[in-house]
C-alpha positions as CSV (number, residue, x, y, z in Angstrom):
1,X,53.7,88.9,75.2
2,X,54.5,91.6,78.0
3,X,52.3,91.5,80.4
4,X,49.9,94.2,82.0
5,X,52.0,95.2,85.2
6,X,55.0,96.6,83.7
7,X,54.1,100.4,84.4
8,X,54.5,99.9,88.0
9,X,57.6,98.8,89.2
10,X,59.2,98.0,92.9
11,X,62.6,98.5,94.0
12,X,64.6,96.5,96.8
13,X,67.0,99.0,99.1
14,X,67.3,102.9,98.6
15,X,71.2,102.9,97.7
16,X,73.1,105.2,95.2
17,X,72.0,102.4,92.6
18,X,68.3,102.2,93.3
19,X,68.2,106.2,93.4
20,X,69.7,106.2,90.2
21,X,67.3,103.9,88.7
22,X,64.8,105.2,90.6
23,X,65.0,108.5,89.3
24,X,65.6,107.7,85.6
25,X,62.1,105.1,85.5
26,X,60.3,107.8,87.2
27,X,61.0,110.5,85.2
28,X,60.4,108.2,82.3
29,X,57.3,108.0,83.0
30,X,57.5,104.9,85.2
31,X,55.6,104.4,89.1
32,X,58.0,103.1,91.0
33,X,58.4,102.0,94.5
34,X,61.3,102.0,96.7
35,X,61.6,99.7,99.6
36,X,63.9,100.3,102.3
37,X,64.3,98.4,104.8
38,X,66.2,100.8,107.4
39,X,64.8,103.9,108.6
40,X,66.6,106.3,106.0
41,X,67.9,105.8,102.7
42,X,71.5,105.4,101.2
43,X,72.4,102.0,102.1
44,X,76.3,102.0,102.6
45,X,76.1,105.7,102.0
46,X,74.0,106.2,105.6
47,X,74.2,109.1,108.1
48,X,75.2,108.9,111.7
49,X,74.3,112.1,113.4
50,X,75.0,112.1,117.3
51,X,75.2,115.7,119.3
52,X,76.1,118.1,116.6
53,X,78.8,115.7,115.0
54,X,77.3,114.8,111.3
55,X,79.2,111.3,110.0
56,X,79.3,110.1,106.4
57,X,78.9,106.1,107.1
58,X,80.3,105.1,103.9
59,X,81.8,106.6,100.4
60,X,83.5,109.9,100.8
61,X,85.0,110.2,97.1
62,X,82.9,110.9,93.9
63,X,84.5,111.4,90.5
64,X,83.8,112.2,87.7
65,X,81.4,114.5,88.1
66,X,79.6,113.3,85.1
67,X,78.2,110.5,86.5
68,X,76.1,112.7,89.2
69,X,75.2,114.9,87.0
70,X,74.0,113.1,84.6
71,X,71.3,111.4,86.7
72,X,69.7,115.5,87.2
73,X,69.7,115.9,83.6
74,X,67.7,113.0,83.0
75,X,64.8,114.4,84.9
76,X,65.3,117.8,83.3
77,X,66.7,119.5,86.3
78,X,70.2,121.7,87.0
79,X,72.0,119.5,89.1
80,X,73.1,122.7,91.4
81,X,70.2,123.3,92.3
82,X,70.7,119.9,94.0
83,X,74.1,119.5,95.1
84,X,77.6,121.3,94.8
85,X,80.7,119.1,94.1
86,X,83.9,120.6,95.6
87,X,87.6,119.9,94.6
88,X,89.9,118.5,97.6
89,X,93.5,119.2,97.7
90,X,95.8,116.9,98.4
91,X,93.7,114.2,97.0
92,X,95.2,112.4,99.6
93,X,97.8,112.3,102.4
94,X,99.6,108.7,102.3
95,X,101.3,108.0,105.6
96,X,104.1,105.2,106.3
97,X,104.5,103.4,108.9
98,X,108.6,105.2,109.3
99,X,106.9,108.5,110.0
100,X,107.0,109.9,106.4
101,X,104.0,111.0,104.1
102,X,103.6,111.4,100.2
103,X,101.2,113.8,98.9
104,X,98.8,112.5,95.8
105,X,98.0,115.7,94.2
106,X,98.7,117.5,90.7
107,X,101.6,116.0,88.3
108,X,103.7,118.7,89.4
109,X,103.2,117.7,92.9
110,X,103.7,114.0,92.4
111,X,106.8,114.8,90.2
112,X,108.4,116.5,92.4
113,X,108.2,114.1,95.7
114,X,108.9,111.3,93.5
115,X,112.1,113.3,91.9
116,X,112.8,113.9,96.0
117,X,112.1,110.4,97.1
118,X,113.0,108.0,94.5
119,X,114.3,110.1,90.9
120,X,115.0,106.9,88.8
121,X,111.4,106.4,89.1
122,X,110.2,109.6,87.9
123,X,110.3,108.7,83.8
124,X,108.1,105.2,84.8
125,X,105.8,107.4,86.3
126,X,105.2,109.5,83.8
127,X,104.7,106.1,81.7
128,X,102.8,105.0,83.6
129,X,100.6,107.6,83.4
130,X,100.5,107.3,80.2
131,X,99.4,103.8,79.9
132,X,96.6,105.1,82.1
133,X,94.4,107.1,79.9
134,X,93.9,104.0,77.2
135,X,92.7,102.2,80.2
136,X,90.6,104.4,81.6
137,X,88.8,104.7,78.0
138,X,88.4,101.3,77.4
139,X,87.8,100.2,81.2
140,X,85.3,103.1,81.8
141,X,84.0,104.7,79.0
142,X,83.5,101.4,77.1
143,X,83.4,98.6,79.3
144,X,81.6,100.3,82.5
145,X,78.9,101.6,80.2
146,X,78.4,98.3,78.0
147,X,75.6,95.8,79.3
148,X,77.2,92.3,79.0
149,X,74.3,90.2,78.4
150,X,76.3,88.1,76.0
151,X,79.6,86.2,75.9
152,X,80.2,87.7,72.8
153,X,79.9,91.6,73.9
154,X,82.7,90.7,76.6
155,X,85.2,88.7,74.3
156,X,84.8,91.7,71.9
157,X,86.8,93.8,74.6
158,X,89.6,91.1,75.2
159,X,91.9,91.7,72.5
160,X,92.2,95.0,73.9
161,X,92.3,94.5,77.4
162,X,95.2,92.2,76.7
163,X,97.2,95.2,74.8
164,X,96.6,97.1,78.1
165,X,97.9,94.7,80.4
166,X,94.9,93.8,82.2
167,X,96.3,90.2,82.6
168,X,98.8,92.3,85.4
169,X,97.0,92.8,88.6
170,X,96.9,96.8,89.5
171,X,99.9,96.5,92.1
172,X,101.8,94.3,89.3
173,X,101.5,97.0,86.5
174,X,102.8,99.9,89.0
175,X,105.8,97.8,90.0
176,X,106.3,97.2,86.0
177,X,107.0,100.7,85.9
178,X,108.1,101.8,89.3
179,X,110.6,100.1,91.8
180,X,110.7,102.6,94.9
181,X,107.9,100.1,97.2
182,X,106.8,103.8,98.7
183,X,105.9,104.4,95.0
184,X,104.1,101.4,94.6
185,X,102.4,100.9,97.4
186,X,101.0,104.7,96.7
187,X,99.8,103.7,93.5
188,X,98.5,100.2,93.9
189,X,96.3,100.7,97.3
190,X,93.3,102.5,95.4
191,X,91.5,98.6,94.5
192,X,90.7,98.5,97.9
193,X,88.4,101.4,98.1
194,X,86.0,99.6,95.8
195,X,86.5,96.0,98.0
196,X,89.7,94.7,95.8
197,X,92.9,93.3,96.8
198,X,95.9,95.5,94.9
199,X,97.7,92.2,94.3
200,X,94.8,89.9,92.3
201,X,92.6,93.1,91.1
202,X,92.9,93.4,87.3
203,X,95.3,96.5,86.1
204,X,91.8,97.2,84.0
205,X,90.9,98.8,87.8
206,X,94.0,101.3,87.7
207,X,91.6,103.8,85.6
208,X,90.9,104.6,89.1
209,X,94.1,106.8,89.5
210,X,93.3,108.3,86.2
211,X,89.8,109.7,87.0
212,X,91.1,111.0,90.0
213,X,94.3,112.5,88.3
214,X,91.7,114.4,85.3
215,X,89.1,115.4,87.5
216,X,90.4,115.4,91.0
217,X,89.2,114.7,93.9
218,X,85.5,115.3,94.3
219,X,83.8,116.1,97.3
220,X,79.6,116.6,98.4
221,X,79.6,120.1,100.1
222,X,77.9,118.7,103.2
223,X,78.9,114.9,103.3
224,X,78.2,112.6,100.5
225,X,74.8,111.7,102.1
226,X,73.9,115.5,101.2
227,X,74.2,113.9,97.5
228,X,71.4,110.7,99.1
229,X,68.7,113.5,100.3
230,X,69.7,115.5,96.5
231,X,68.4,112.4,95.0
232,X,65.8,111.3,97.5
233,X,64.2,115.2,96.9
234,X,64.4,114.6,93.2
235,X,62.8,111.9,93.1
236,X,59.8,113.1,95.5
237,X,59.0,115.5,93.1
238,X,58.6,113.2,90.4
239,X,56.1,111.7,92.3
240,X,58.2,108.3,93.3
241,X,57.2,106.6,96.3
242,X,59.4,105.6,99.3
243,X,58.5,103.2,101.7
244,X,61.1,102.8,104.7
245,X,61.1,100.2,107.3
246,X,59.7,97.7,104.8
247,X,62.0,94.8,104.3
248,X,61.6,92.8,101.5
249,X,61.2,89.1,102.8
250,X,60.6,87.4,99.1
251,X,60.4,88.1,95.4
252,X,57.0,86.9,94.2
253,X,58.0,84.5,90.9
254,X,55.5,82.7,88.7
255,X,55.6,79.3,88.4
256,X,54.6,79.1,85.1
257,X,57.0,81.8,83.2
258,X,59.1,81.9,85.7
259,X,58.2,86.2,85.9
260,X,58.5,88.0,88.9
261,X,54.6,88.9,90.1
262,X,55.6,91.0,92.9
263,X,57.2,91.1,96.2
264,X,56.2,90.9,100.0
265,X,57.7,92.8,103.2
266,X,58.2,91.7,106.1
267,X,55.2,93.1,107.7
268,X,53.2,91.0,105.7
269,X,52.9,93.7,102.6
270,X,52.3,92.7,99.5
271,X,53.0,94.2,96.4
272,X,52.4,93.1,93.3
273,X,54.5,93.9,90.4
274,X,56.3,92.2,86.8
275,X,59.0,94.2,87.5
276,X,61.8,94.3,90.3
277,X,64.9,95.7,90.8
278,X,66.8,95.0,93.6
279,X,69.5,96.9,95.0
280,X,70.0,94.9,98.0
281,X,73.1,92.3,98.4
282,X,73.2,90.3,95.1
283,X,74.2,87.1,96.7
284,X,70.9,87.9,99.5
285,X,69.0,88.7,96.4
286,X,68.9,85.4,95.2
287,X,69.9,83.1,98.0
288,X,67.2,84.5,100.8
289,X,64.6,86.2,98.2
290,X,64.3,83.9,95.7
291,X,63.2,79.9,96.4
292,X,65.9,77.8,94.9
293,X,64.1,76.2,92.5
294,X,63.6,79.3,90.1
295,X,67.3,79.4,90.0
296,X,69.9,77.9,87.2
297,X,72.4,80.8,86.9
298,X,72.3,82.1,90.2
299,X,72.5,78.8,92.6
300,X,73.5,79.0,96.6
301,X,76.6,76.9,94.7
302,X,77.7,79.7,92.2
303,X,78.2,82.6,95.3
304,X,79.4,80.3,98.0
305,X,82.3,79.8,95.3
306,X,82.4,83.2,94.7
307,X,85.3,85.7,95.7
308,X,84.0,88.1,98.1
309,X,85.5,91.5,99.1
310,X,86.6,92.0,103.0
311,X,84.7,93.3,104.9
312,X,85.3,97.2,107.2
313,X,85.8,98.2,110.9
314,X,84.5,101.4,111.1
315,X,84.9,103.7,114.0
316,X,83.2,106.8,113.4
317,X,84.8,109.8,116.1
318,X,84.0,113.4,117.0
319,X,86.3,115.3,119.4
320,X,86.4,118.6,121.5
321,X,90.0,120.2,119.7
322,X,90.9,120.2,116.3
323,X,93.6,118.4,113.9
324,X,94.2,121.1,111.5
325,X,97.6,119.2,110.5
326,X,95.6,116.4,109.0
327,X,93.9,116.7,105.5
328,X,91.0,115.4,104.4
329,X,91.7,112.5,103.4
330,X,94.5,110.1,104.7
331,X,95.9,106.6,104.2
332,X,97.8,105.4,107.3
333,X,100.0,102.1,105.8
334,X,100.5,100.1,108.7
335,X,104.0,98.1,109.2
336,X,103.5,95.3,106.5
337,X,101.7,96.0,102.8
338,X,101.5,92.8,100.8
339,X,101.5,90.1,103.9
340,X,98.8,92.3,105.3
341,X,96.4,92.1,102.4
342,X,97.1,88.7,102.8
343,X,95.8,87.9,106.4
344,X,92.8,90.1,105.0
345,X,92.0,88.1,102.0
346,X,93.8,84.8,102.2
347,X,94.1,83.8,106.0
348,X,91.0,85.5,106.8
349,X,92.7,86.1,110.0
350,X,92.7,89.4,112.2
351,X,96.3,90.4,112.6
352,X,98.0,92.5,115.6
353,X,98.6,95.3,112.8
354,X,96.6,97.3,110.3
355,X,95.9,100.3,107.8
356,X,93.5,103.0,108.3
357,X,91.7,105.3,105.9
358,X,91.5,108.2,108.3
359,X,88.4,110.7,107.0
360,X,88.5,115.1,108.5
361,X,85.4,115.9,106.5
362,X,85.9,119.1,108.8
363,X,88.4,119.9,107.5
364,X,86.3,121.2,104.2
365,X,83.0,121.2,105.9
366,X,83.4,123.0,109.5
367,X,79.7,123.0,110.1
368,X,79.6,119.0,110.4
369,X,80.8,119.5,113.9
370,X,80.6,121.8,116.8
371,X,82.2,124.8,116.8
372,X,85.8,124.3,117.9
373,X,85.2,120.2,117.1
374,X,86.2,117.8,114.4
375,X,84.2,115.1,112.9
376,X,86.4,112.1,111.5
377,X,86.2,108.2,110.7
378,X,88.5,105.6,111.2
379,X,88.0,103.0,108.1
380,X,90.3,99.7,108.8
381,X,90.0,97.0,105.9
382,X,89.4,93.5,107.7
383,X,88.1,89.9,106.8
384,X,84.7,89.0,106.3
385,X,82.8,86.8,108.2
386,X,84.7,83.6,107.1
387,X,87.2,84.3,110.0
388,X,84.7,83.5,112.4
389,X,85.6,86.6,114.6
390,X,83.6,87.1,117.3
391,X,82.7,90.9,116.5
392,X,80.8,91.1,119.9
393,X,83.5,89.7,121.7
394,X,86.4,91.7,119.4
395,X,84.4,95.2,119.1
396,X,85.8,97.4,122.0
397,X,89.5,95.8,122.0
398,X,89.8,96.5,118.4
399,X,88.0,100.3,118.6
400,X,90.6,100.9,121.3
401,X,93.4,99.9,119.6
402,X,92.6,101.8,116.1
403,X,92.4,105.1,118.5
404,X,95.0,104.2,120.7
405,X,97.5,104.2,117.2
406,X,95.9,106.7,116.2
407,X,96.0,109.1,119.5
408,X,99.8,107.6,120.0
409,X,101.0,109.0,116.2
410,X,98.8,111.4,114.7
411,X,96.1,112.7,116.9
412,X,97.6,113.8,119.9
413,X,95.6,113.1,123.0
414,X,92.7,111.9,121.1
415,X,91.4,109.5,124.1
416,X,91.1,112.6,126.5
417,X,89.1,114.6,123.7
418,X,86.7,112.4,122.3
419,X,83.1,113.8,122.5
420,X,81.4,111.1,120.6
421,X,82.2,107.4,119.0
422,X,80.1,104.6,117.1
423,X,81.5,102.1,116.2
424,X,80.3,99.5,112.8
425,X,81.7,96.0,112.6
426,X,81.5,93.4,109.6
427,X,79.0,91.6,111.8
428,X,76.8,94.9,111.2
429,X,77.3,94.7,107.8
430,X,75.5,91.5,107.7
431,X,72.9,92.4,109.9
432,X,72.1,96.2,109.4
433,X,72.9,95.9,105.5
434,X,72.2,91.9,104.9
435,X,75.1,91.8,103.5
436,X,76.8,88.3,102.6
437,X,79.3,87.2,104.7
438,X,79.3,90.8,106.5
439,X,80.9,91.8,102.8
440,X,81.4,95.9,102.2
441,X,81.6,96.0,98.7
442,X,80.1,92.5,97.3
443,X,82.0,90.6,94.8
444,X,86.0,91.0,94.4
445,X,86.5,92.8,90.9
446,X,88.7,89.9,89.5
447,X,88.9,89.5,85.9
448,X,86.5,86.6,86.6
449,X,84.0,88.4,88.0
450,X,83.8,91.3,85.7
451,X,81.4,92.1,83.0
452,X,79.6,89.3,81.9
453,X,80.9,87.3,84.5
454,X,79.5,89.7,87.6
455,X,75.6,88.9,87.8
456,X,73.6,90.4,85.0
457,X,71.9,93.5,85.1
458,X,69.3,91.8,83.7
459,X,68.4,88.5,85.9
460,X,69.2,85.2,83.7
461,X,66.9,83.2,85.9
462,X,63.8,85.7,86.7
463,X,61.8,87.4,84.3
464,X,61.5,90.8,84.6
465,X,64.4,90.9,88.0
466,X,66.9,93.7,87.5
467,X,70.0,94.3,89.2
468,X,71.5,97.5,90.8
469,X,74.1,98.0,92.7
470,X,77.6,96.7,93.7
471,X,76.8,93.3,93.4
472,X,76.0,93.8,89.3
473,X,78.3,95.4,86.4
474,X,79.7,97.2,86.5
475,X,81.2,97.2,90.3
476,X,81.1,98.7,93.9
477,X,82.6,102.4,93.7
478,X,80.3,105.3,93.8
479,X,80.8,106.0,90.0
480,X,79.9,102.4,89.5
481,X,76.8,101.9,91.1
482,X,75.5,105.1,89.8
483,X,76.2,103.7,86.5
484,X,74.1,100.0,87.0
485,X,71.0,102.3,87.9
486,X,71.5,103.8,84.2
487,X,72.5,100.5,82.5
488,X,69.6,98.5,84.3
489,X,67.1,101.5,82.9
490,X,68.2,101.4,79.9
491,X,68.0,97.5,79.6
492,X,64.0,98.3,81.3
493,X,63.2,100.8,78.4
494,X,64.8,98.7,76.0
495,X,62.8,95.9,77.1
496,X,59.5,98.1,78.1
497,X,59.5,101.0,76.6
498,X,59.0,104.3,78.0
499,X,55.3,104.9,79.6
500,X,53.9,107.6,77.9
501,X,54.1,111.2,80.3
502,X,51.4,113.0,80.7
């Protein structure tokens, strides 16, 4: 029997997943709440805005451009009227640690470094390009849009998955068909942008490189939170309601049936509901919102097992001269490649080197700085919060030693023009985004925590609790998360129905 409070329904954290769901319940004729509990909305996908200098705290890369589109068409609404997606070229700049750089561009651009830098490698390039579009059509256009709420539905896939190599990790099928370590490194790092380790990630994951090769490198004219207050308007004038500053303290769960009857805040609000999605942490979700007794499938035991992604050190910088040398977007490889993902996620340690995802958004968007200024971030994968780092203690060293590198080989005399810095530690992550361990893109995407093994979009434990987000199928990447806010609404009308609009 469903019962009578399913028209209403409350959602945990205003992320790019609860957005997406958010928008697609609504205008399905849905009320729904969102609960946030900073003081703006986005989650990872914030906005730091400090004396003219506009930051992206997050995600900078969306593609393909279906996936935010898609999410205006459901409500009936031109997407550019919303947002404009614009193309970045290079892609990226990769810089090595002996002073070099490789461009990640067109074919024809790629061919022809490679051909420069290593040429036996060019014909197991274009292999392995080739072995890239099967993936990316059973890893993306099957597999990210399938619900797995069966065993069944996710062995159907394996036969497959084995033909494509998916038993190789991503930096083991490049090095199958590439030998230069330049080469590999270049096409092996991408895992990491969606919390993976290149070297344990599942080839499956290497569909990355292939949406970014078919529909390049896609960009939010105005910083990807532009796409956050696109979504946010959208949804406003579908009538949806947004609460901020309202964290959710505990999801309200029946004792009888086990169904979720609403949630309270931590201001003492109350609101009642049988259904709730939540956007927030997965492993938070059920460890901190959920009393332990309601849970089988989703124990304290099952995610202090689990493999978590690192965690980020994020400085974010504005300065008084511009860099017009440096692109975009840039990867800085530091000394070491594989021992270094190692310290990260094996050792958990914090080692003397590092690499740096180095983000110019100026250099597309001028106005998200002072005139005569550029606006950047300094992204440096690190361990989570199993290292036991004092983050307190380690902030400023660190900070200074990411911009001292930096002013020292590519930003000449940074620390003498720097207008503004912020700086955003794993610690923060656990605090500001109640994250789990101070994670920055929830569970690792292992084999093993993929599909029907992630947590369900559809709660196994709690009636009428649906997952968004990272933490759920399909995964943490922009594209991703956009996609569990369709695959959870779908699961709700499936399960609900669509309210009748009047």
């Amino acid at each position: 029997m469903t019962p009578k409070n399913t028209q209403n329904i409350v959602i945990i954290g205003g992320g790019f997943g609860g957005l997406s769901a958010a928008v697609r319940l609504q205008a399905n004729g849905y009320n729904v709440t969102v609960l946030e509990k900073r003081n703006q909305l986005g989650g990872r996908a914030g906005l730091i805005e400090r004396k003219g200098f506009r930051f992206d705290t997050g995600p900078t890369i969306i593609t393909p451009p279906s996936v935010v589109e898609d999410i205006f068409l459901e409500a009936g609404r031109d997407p550019q009227d919303y947002v404009e997606l614009v193309s970045i070229h290079p892609h990226y700049r990769l810089h090595y640690a002996d002073g070099t750089h490789f461009d990640i561009g067109t074919f024809e651009e790629v061919a022809q470094q490679i051909q420069q830098l290593s040429p036996n490698d060019l014909k197991g390039y274009q292999k392995w390009l080739e072995i890239l579009e099967p993936i990316y059509k059973l890893g993306f256009e099957k597999f990210a849009n399938t619900p797995f709420d069966s065993l069944w539905s996710m062995a159907k896939i394996v036969p497959s998955a084995i033909r494509l190599k998916s038993y190789k990790s991503v930096y083991g099928l490049v090095a199958s068909y590439m030998k230069n370590e330049k080469l590999r490194m270049a096409f092996s790092f991408v895992p990491l942008f969606i919390g993976g380790n290149p070297f344990t990630t599942t080839s499956v994951y290497s569909l990355i490189a292939y949406l970014e090769n078919k529909y390049g490198m896609l960009w939010v004219r105005g910083g990807t939170h532009r796409f956050v207050e696109a979504l946010e308007k959208l949804y406003l004038e579908l009538g949806g309601t947004i609460k901020l500053n309202s964290e959710v303290t505990k999801i309200e769960v029946d004792e009888k049936d086990r169904r979720v009857t609403g949630v309270f805040t931590a201001s003492g609000d109350h609101f009642p509901t049988n259904i709730v999605i939540s956007n927030a942490d997965v492993a938070m979700t059920y460890m901190k919102l959920i009393d332990k007794r309601f849970r089988r499938k989703n124990t304290d035991r099952r995610f202090k097992k689990a493999n978590f992604s690192m965690s980020l050190f994020m400085v974010y910088f504005g300065t008084k001269k511009k860099y017009p040398d440096m692109p975009h977007h840039n990867v800085i490889f530091g000394p070491r490649y594989k021992e270094l993902i190692k310290d990260i996620f094996d050792r958990h340690i914090l080692p003397d080197d590092f690499s740096i995802y180095l983000h110019v958004p100026t250099r597309t968007d001028p106005e998200l700085a002072p005139p005569g200024c550029e606006t950047f971030y300094a992204c440096v994968p690190v361990t989570h919060q199993d290292s036991g780092i004092d983050w307190e203690e380690m902030k400023e060293p660190f900070k200074n030693r990411i911009l001292q590198y930096l002013n020292d080989h590519y930003l000449p005399d940074l620390l003498n023009n720097l207008e503004v810095c912020e700086v955003f530690t794993p610690q923060d992550f656990e605090k500001e985004l109640n994250a789990y361990k101070g994670n920055a893109f929830q569970l690792q995407p292992l084999m093993t925590q993929s599909g029907w093994f992630r947590p369900h979009n559809r709660s196994r434990d709690i009636k009428g609790l649906y997952i968004v987000g990272a933490g759920t199928h399909p995964g943490a990447g922009v594209p991703s998360v956009l996609l569990s806010g369709k695959i959870t609404s779908e699961i709700i009308f499936s399960d609900y129905g669509k309210p009748s609009i009047e």
